[in-house]
C-alpha angles and dihedrals in degrees: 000000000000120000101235120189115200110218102200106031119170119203078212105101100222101054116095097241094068093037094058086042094051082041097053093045094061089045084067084245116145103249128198114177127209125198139140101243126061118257153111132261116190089337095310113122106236102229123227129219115004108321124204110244133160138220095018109167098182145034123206119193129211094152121102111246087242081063101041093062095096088045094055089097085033091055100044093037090058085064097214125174101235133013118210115217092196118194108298089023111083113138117176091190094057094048097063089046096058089043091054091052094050093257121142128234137210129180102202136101123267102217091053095044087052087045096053094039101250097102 
């Protein structure tokens, strides 16, 4: 299973952060979720700031470019295999970043590659 941190969680239901949290918690993924607000999903706290975590192999984005633009050291820091531009969240600046650092990238959307079996 692939530790996946989710940079952009809502503890609101709706929103597509916590949809692809609760998601990949059901698929028996390691979730960490990341938000800028406290609370709980599914009973995983939902982590403020720029947490230190380890092993991450991917990086889901819910978060606008405009608003990546502080996480751009966090992100790559975090060293993960594969980043996921999901819809709304295409950065090509980011993108480059995470090339040039040997990070995969993948502009798809988490909840349909768990869906279709190639998460």
């Amino acid at each position: 299973m692939k530790k996946t941190l989710v940079l952009g969680a809502s503890t609101k239901p709706d929103r597509y952060g916590n949809i692809a949290t609760r998601r990949l918690k059901l698929y028996n993924h390691e979730v960490v979720p990341v938000g800028n607000r406290a609370g709980e999903i599914d009973e995983i706290e939902i982590l403020l700031g720029k947490p230190a975590v380890e092993g991450i192999d991917t990086v889901t984005l819910y978060l606008n470019p405009k608003r990546q633009v502080e996480f751009y050291d966090y992100i790559i820091g975090l060293k993960p295999k594969r980043i996921i531009f999901n819809p709304g969240t295409e950065n090509p600046e980011l993108v480059k970043l995470a090339k040039e650092n040997g990070i995969e990238v993948d502009i798809a959307c988490t909840l349909v590659l768990l869906s279709v079996g190639e998460y």
